[in-house]
N, CA, C and O of each residue as an XYZ file, in Angstrom:
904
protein
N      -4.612    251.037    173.687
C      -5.218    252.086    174.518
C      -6.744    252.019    174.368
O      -7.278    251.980    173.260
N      -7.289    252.010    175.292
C      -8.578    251.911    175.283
C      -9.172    252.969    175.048
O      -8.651    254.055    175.300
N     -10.561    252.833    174.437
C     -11.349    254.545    173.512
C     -12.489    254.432    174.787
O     -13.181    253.421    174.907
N     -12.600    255.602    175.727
C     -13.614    255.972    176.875
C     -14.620    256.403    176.093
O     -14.150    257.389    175.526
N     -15.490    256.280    175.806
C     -16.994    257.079    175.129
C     -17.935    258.125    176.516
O     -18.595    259.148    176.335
N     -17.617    257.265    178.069
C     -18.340    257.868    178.625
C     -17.806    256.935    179.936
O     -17.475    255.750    179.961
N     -17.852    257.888    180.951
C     -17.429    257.520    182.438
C     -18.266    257.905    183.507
O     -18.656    259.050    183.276
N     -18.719    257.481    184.567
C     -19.209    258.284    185.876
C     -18.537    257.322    187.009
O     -17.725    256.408    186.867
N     -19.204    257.882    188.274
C     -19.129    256.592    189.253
C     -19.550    254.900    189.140
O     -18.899    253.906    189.462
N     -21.210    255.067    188.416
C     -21.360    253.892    188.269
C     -21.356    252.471    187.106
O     -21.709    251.310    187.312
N     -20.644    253.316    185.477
C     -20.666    252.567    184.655
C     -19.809    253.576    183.688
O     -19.723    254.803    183.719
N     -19.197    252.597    182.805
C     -17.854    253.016    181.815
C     -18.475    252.500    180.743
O     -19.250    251.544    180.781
N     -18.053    253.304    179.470
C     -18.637    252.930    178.217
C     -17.348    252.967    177.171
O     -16.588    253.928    177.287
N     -17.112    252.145    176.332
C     -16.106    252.263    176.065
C     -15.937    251.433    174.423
O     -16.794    250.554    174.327
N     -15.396    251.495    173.666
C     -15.417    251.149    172.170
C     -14.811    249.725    172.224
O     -13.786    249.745    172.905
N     -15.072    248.609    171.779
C     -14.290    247.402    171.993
C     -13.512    247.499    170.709
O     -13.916    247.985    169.653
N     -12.289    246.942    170.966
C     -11.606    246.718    169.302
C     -12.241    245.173    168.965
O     -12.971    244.514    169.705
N     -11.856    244.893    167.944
C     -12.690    244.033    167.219
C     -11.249    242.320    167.813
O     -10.049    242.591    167.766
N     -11.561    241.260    168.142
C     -11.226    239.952    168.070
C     -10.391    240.030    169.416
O      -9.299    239.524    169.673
N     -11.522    241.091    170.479
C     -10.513    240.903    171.951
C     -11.681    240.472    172.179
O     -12.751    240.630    171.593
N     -11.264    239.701    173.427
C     -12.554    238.516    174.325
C     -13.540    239.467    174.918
O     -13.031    240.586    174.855
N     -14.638    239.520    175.427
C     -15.452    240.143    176.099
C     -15.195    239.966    177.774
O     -15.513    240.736    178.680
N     -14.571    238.792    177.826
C     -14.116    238.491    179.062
C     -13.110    237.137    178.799
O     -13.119    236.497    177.748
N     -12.314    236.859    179.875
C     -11.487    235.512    179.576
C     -11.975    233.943    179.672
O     -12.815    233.173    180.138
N     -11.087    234.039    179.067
C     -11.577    231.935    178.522
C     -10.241    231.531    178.884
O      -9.320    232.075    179.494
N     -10.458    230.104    178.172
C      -8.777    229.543    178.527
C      -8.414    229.566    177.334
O      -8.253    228.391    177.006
N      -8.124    230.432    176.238
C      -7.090    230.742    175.564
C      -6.052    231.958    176.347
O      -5.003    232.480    175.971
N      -6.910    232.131    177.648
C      -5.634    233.252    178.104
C      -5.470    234.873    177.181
O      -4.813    235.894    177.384
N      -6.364    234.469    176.201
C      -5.578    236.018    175.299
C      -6.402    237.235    175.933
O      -7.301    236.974    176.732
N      -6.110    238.575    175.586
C      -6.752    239.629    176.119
C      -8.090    239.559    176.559
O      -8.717    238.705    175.932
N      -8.743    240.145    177.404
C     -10.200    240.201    177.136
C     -10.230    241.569    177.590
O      -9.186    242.134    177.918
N     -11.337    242.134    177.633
C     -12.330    243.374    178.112
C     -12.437    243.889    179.537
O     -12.598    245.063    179.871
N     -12.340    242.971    180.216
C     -13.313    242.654    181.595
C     -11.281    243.228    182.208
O     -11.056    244.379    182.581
N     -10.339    242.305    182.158
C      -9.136    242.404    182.569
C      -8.883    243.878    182.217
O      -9.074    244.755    183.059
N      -8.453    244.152    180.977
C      -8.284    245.016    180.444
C      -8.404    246.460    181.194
O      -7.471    247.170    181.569
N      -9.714    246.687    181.306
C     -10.798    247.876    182.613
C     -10.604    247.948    183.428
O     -10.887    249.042    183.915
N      -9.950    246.898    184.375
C      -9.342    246.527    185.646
C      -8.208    246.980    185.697
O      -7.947    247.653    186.695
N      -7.300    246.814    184.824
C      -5.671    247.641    184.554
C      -6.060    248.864    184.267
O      -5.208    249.588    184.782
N      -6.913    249.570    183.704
C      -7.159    250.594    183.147
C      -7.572    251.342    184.334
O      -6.706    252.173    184.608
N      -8.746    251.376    185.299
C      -9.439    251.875    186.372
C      -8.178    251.772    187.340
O      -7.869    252.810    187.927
N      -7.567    250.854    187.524
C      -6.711    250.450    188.681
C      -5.639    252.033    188.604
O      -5.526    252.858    189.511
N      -4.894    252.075    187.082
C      -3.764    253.043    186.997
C      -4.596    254.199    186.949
O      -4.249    254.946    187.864
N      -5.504    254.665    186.316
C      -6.291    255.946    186.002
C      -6.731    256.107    187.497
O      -7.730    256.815    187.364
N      -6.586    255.871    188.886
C      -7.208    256.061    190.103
C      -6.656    255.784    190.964
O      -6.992    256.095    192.106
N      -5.489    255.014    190.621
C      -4.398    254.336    191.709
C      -5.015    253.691    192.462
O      -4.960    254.278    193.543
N      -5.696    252.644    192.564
C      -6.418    252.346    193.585
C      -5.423    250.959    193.714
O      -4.624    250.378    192.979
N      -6.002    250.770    195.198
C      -4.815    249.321    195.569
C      -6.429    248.164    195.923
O      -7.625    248.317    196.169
N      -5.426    247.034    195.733
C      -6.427    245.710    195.935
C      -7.208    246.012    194.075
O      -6.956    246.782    193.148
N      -8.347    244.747    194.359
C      -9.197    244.636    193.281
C      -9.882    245.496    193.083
O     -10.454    246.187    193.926
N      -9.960    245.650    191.090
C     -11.280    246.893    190.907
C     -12.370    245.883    190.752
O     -12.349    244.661    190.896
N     -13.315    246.695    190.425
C     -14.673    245.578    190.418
C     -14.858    246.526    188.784
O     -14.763    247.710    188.461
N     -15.169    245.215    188.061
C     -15.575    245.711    186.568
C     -16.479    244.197    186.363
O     -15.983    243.075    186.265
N     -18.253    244.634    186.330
C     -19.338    244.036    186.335
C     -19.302    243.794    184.349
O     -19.166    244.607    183.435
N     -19.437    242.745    184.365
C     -19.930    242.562    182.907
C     -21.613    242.332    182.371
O     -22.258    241.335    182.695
N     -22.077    243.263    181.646
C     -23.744    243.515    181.594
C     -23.957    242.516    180.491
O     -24.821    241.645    180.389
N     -22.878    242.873    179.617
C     -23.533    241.694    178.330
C     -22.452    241.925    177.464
O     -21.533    242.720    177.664
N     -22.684    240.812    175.989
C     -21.219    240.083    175.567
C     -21.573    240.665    174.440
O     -22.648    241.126    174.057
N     -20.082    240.548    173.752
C     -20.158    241.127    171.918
C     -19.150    240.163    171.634
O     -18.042    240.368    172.129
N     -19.346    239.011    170.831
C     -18.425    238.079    169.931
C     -17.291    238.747    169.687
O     -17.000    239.885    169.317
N     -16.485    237.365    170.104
C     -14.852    238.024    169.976
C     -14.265    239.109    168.137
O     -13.498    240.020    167.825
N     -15.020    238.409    167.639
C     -14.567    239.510    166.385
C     -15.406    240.931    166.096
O     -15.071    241.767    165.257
N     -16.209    240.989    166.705
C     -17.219    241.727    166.974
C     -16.631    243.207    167.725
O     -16.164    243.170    168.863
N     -16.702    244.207    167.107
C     -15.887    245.883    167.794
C     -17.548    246.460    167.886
O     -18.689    246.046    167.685
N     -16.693    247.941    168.417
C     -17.882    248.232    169.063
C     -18.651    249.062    170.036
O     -17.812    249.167    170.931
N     -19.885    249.838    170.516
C     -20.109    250.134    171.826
C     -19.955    249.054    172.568
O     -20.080    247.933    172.073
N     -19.700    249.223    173.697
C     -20.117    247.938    174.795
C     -20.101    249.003    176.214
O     -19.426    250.017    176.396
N     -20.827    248.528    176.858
C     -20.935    249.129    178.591
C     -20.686    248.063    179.549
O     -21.113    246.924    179.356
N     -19.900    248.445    180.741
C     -19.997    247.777    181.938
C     -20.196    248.473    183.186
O     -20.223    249.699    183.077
N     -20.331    248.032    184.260
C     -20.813    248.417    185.129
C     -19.566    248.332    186.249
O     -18.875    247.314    186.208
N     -19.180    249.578    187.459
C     -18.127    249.589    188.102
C     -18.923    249.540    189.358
O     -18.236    249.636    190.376
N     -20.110    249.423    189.521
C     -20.234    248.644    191.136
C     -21.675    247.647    190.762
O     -22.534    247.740    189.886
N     -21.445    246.666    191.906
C     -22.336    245.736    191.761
C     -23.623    245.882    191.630
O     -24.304    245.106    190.959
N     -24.216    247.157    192.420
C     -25.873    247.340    192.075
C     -25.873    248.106    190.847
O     -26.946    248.427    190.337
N     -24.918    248.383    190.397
C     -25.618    249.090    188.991
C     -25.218    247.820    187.850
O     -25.974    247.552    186.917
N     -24.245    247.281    188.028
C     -24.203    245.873    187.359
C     -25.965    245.148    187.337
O     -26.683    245.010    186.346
N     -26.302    244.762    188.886
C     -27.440    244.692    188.536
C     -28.460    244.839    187.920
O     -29.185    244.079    187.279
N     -28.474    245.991    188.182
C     -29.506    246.845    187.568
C     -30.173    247.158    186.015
O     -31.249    247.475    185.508
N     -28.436    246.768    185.541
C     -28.131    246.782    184.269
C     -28.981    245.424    183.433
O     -29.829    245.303    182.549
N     -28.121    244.493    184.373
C     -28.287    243.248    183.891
C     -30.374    242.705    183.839
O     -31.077    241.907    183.218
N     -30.598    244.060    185.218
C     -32.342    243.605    185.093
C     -32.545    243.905    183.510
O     -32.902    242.995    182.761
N     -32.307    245.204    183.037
C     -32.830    246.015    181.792
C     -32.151    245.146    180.562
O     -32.266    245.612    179.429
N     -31.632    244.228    180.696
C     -31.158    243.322    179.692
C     -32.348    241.960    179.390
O     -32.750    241.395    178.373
N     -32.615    241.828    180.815
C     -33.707    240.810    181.104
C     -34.967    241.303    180.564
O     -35.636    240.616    179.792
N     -35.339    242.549    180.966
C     -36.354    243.004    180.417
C     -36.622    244.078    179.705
O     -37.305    245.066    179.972
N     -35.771    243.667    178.397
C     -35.518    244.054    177.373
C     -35.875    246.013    177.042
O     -36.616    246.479    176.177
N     -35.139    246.684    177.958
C     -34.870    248.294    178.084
C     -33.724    248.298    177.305
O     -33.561    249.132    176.414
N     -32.840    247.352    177.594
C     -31.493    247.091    177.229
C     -31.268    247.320    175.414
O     -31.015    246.269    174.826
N     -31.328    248.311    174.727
C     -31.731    248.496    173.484
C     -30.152    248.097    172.674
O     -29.184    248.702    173.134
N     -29.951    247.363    171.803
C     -28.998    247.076    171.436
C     -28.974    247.141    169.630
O     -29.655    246.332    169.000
N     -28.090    248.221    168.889
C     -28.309    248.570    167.429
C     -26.979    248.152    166.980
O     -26.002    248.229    167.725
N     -26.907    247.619    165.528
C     -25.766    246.794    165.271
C     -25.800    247.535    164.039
O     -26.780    248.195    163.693
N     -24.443    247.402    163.189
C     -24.478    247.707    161.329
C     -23.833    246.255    161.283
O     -23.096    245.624    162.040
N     -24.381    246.030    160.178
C     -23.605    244.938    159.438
C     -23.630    245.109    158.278
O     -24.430    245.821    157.670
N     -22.463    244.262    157.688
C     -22.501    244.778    155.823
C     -22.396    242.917    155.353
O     -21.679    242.026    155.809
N     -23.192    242.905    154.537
C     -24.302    241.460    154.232
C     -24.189    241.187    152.928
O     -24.346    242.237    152.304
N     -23.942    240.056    152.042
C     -23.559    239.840    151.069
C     -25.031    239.639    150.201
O     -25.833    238.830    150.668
N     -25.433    240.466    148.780
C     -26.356    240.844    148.294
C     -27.365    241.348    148.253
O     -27.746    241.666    149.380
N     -28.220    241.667    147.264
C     -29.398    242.433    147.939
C     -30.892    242.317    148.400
O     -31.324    241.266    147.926
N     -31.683    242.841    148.993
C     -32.184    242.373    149.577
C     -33.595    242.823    148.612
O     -33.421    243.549    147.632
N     -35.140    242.278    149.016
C     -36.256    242.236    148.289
C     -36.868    243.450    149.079
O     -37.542    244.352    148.580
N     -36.521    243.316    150.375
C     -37.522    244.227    151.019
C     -36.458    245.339    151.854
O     -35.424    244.888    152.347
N     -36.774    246.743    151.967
C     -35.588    247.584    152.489
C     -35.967    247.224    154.076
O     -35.343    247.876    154.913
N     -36.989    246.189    154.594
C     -36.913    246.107    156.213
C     -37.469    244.875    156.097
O     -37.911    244.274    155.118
N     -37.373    244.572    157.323
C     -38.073    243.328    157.929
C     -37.854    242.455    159.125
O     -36.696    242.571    159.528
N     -38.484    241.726    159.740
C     -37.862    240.653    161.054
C     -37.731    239.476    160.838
O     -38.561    238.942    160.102
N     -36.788    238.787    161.333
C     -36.387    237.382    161.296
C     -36.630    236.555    162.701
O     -35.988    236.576    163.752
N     -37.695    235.886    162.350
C     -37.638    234.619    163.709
C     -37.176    233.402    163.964
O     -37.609    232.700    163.050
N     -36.548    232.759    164.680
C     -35.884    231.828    164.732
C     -36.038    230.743    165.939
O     -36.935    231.076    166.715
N     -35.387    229.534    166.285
C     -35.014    229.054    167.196
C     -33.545    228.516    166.963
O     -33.391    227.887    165.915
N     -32.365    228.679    167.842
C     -31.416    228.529    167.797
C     -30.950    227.661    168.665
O     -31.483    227.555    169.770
N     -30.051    227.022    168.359
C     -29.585    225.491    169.356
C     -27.852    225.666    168.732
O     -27.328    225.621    167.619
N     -27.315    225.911    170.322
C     -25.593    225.997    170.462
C     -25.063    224.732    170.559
O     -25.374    224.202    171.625
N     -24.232    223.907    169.694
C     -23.290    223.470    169.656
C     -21.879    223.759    170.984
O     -20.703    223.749    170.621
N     -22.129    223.910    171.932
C     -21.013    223.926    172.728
C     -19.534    223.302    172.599
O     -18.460    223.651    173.089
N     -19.804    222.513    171.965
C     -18.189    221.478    171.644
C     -17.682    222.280    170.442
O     -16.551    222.634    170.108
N     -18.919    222.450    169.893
C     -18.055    223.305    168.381
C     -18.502    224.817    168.056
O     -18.466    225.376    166.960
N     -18.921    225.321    169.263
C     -19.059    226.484    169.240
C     -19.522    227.002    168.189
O     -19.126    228.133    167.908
N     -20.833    226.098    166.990
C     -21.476    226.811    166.492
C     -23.180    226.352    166.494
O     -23.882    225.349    166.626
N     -23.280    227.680    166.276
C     -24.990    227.705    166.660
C     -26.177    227.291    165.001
O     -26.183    228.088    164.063
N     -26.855    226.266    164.972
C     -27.819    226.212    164.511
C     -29.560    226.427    163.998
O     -30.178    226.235    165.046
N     -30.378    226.670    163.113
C     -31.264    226.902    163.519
C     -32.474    225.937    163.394
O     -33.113    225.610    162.394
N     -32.643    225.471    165.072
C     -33.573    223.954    164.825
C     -35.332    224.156    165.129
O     -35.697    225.253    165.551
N     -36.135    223.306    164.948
C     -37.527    223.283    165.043
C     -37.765    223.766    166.492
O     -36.855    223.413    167.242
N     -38.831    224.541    167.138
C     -39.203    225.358    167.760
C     -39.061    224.227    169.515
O     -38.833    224.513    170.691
N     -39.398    222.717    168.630
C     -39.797    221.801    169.697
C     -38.494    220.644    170.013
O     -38.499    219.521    170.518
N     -37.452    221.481    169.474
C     -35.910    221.086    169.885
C     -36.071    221.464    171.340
O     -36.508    222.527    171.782
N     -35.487    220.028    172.243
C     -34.943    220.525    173.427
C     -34.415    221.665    174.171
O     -34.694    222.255    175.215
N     -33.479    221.759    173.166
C     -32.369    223.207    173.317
C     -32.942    224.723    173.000
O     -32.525    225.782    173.468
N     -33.979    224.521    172.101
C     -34.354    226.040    171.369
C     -34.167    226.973    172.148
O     -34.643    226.791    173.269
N     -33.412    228.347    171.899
C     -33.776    229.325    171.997
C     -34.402    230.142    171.370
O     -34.013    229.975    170.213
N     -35.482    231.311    171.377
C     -36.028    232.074    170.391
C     -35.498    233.307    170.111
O     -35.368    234.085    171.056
N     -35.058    233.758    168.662
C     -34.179    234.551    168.313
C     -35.159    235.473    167.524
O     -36.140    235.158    166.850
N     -34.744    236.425    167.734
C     -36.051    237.836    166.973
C     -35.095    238.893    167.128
O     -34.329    239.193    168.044
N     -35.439    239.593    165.507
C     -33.967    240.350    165.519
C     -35.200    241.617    164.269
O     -36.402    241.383    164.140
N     -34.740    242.394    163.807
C     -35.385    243.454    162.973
C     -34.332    243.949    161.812
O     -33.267    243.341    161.913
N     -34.353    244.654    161.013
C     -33.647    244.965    159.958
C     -33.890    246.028    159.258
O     -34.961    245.937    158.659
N     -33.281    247.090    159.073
C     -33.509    248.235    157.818
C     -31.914    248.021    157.054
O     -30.818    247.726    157.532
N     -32.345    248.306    155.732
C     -31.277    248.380    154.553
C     -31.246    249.545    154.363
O     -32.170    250.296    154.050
N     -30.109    249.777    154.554
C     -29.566    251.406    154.964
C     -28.942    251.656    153.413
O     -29.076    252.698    152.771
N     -28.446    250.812    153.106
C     -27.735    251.385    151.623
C     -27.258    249.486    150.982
O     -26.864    248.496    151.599
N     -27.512    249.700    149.739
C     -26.768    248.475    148.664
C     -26.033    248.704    147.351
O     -26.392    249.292    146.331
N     -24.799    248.018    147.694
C     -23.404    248.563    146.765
C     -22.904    247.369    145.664
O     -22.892    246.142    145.756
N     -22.647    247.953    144.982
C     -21.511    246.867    143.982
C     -19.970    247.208    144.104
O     -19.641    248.387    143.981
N     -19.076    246.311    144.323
C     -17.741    247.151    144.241
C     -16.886    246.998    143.484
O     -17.364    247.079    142.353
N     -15.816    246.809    143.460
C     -15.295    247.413    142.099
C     -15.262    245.815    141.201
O     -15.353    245.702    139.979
N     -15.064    244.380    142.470
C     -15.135    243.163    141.872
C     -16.274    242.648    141.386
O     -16.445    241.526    140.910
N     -17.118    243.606    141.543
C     -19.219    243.034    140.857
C     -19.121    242.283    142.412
O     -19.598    241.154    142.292
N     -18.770    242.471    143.502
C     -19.417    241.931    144.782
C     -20.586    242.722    145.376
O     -20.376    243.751    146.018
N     -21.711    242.284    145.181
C     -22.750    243.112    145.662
C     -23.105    243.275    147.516
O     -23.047    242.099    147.875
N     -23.280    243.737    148.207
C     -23.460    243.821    149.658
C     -24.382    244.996    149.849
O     -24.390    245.859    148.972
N     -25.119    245.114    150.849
C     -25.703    245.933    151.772
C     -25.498    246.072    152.739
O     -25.228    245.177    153.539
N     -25.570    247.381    152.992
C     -25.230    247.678    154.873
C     -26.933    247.713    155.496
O     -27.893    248.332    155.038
N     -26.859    246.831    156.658
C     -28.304    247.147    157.256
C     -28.291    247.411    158.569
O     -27.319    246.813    159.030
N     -28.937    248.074    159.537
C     -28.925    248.526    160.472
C     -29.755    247.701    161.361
O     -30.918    247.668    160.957
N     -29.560    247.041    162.407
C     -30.413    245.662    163.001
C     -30.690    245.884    164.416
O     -29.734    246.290    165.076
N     -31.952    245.677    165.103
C     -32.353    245.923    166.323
C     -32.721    244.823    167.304
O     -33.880    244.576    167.637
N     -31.740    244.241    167.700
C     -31.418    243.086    168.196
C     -32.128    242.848    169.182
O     -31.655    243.329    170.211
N     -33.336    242.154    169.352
C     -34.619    241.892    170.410
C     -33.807    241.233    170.735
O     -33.015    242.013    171.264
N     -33.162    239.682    170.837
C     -33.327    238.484    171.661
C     -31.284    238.570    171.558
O     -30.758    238.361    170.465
N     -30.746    238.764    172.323
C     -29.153    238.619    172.738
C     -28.524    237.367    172.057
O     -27.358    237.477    171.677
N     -29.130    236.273    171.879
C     -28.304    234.857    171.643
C     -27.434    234.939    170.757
O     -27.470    235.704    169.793
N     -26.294    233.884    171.109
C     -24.726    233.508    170.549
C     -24.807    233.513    169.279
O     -25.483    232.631    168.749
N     -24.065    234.620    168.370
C     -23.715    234.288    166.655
C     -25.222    234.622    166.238
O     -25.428    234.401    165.045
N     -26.288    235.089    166.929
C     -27.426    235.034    166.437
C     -27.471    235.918    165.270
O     -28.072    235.237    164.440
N     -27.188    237.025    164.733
C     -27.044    237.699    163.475
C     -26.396    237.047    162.484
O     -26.814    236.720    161.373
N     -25.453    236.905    162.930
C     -24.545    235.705    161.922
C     -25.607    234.636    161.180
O     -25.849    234.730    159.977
N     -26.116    233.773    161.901
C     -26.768    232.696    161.609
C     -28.027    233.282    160.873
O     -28.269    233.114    159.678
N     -28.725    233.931    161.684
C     -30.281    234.376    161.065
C     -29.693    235.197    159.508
O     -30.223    234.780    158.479
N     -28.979    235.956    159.412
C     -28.589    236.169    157.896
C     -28.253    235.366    156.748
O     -28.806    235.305    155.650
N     -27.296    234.790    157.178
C     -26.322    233.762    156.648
C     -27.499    232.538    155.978
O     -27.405    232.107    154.829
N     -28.669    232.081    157.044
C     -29.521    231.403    156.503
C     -30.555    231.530    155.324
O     -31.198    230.678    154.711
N     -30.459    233.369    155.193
C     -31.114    233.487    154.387
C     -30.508    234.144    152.859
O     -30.940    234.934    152.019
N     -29.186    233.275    153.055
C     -28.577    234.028    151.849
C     -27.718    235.355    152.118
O     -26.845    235.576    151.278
N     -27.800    235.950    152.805
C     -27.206    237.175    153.272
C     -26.238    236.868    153.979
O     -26.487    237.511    154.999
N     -24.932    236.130    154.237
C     -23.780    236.044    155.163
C     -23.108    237.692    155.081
O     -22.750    238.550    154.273
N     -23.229    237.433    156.452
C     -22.098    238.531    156.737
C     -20.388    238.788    156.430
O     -19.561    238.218    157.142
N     -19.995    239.633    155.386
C     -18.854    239.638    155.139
C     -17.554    239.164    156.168
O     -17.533    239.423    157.371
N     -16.714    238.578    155.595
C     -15.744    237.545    156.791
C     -16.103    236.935    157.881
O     -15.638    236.887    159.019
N     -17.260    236.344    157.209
C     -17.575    235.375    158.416
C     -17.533    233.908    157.733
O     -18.361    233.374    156.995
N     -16.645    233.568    158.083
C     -15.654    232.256    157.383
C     -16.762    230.887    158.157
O     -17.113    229.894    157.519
N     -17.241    231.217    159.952
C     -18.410    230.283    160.449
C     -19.288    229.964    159.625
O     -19.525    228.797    159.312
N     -19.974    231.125    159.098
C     -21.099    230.813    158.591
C     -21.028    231.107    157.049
O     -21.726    230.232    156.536
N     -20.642    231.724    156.300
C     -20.227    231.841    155.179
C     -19.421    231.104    154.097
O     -18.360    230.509    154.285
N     -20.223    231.260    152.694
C     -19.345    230.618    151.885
C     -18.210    231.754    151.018
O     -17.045    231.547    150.679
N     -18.711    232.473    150.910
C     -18.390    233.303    150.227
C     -16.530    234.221    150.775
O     -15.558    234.577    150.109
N     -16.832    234.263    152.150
C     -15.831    234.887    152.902
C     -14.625    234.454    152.236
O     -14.660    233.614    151.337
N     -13.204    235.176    152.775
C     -12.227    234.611    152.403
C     -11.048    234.807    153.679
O     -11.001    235.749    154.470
N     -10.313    233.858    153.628
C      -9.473    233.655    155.000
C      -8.670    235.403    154.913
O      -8.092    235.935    153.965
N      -8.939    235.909    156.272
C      -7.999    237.065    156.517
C      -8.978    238.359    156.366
O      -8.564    239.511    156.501
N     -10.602    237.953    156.009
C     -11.012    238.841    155.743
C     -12.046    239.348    157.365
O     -12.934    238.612    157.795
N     -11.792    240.263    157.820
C     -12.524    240.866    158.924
C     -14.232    241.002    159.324
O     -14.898    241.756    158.615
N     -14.818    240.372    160.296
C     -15.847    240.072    160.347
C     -16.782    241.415    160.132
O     -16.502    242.257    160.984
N     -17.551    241.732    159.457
C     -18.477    243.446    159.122
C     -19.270    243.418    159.658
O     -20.329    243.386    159.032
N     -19.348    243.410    161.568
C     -20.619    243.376    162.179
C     -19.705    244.228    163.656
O     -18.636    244.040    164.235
N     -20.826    245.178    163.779
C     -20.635    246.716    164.735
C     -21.820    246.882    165.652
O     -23.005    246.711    165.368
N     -21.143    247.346    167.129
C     -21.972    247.242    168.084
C     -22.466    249.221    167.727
O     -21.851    250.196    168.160
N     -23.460    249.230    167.023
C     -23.344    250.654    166.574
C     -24.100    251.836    168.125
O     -23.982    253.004    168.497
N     -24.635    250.940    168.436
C     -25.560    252.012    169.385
C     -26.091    251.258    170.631
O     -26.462    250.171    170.188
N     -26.272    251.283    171.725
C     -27.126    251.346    173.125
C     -27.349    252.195    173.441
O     -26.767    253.271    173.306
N     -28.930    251.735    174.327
C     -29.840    252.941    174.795
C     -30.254    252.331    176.274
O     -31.088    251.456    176.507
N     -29.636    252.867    176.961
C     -30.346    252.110    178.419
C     -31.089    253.380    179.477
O     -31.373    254.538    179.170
N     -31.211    252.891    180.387
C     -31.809    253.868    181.188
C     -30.371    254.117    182.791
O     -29.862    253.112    183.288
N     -30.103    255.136    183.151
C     -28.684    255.086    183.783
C     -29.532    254.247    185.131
O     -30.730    254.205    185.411
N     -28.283    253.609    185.810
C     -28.878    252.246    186.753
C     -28.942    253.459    188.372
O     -29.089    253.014    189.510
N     -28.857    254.311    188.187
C     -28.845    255.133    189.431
C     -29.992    256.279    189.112
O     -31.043    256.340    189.750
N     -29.639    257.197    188.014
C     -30.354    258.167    187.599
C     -32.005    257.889    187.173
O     -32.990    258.590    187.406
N     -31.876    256.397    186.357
C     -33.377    256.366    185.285
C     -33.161    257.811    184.273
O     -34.124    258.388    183.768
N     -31.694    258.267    184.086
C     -31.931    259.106    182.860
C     -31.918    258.297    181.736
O     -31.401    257.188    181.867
N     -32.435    258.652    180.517
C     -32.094    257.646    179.600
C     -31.275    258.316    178.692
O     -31.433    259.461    178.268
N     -29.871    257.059    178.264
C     -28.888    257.845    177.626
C     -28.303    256.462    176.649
O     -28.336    255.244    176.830
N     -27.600    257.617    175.206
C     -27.445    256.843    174.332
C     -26.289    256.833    173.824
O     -25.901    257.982    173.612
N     -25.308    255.775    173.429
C     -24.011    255.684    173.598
C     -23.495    254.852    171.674
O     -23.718    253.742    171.191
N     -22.898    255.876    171.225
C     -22.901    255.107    169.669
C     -21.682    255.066    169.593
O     -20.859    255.556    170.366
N     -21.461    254.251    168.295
C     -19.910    254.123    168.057
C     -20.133    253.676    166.355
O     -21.077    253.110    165.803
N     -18.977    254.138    165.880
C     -19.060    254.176    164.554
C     -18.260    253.155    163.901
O     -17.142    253.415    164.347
N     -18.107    252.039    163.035
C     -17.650    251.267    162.190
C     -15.933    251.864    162.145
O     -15.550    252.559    163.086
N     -15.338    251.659    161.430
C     -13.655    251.866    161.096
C     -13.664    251.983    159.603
O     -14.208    251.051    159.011
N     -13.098    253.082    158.793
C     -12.986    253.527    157.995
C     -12.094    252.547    156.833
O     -11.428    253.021    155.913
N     -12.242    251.274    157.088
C     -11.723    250.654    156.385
C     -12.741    249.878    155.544
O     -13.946    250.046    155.728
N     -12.177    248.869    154.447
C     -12.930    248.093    153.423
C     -13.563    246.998    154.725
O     -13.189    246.766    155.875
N     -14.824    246.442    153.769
C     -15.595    246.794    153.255
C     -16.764    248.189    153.809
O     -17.399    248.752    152.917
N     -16.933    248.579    155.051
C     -17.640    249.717    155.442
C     -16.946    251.078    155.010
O     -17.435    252.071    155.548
N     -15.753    251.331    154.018
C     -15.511    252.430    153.696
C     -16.552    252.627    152.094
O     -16.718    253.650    151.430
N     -16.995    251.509    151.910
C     -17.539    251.788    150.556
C     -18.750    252.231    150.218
O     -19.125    252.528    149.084
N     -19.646    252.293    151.674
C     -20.683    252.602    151.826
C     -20.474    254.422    152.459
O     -21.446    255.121    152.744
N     -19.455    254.755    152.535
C     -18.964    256.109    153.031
C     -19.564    257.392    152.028
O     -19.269    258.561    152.278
């Protein structure tokens, strides 16, 4: 059952569960995008196709706020404020040890692996580069009961690119808990600790500006920071 956070005519906001697609691939398994379409279709009875606009992606293990858009100009519209960065996007993650400084930014250039679907971080004057700029506050740092040390940090995601938190942490010693990609530490079965905690956009009809949060799951490891 899908969790509604917020509805109108022109955009649905809604909690993603964590390791459903953002949209479909050819593994065929659930995605987001389908999902909204069954959902809008029965909640309205409507016959023929719904239209469910996708504004922007959250990694399949990745839960969460997420927004889409139910007609094409506000899809647009959306998708401008993504481009030019209105599109405010706040994450939690819980990060393996602690950190020197309670804030800071990470810059990068990132180059995707497409065949193996993982992302690297290469010299600025790589073909491929993308530029990755991301921000950080350390919200709290724990020991638990195994002497595993972690911090939860709260991250303000300037630049959108693939696995980009993952990687920009992970490089610096900080992997994100169950993240088996980039991590050594992880362990098979263990759940990825990265949350779409907050968006702030401006509404694609109104220009009101409105803010849409969603909270982590009361389970290990984010119950320990509770």
């Amino acid at each position: 059952m899908l969790k509604v956070l917020y509805e109108d005519n022109h955009i649905i906001v809604v909690e993603k569960p964590v390791n459903i697609l953002s949209q479909s691939d050819s593994t065929g398994d659930k995605d987001m995008i389908t999902l909204l379409k069954l959902f809008l279709k029965e909640k309205y009875n409507k016959p023929g196709n719904v239209f469910v606009g996708l504004v922007h992606r959250l990694d399949r293990p990745v839960g969460g706020v997420m927004i889409f858009a139910k007609t094409s100009k506000a899809a647009s519209r959306l998708s401008e404020q993504v481009r030019n960065k209105t599109f405010k996007k706040t994450y939690l993650a819980v990060v393996d040890g602690n950190f020197k400084k309670n804030y800071g930014e990470f810059e990068d250039y990132l180059y995707k692996n497409k065949k193996t679907n993982t992302v690297y971080i290469v010299d600025k004057n790589h073909k491929d580069a993308k530029n990755a700029l991301l921000s950080y506050k350390v919200l709290e740092s724990i020991e638990d009961k195994n002497l595993r040390k972690f911090s939860l940090v709260e991250i303000d995601l300037k630049t959108g690119r693939p696995h980009q938190i993952r990687v920009q942490f992970s490089s610096r010693n900080h992997t994100l808990f169950g993240d088996q990609r980039y991590g050594k530490n992880s362990k098979v079965g263990e759940q990825l600790a990265l949350w779409s905690h907050k968006i702030e956009i401006l509404h694609p009809t109104t220009k009101e500006k409105m803010i849409f949060e969603s909270n982590p799951p009361e389970k290990y490891p984010w119950k320990i920071f509770k």
